[in-house]
N, C-alpha and C positions, 0 to 999 in steps of 0.2 A: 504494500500500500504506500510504504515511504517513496519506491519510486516513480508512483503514479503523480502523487502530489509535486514531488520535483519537476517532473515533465510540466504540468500545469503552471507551474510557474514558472520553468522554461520557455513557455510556449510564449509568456506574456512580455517576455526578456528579450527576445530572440528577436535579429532584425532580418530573418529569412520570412520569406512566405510561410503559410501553413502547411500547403503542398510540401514543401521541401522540406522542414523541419518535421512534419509528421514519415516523410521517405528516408530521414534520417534516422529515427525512433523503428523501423518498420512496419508502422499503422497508418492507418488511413486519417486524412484530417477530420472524419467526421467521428472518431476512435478520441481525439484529442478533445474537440469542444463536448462532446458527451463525459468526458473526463473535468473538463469545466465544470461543467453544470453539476456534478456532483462535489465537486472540492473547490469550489469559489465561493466566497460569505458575498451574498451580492451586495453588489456597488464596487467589492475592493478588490482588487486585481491581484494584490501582492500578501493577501493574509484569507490564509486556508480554512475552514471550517475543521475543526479538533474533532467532531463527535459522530462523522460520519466514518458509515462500516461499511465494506465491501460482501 
């Protein structure tokens, strides 16, 4: 799970495409933003949701 979270906040770091950065990771970018949506506290880009489980 810790390295799901890194990618997500990789993803928001990163000044590649999503394309690319997700062909980097070997997942699809739509693999990435669904990985968002569970580990982003909306509104903040940079600070992860602690209480979510896989």
């Amino acid at each position: 799970m810790m390295i799901l979270k890194n990618a997500v906040k990789l993803s928001y770091a990163t000044t590649k495409t999503m394309k690319d950065f997700a062909a980097d990771l070997g997942v699809s970018p739509g693999l990435i933003y669904s990985w968002r949506k569970i580990y982003t506290d909306t509104g903040d880009k940079t600070k992860l949701t602690s209480s979510t489980n896989l």
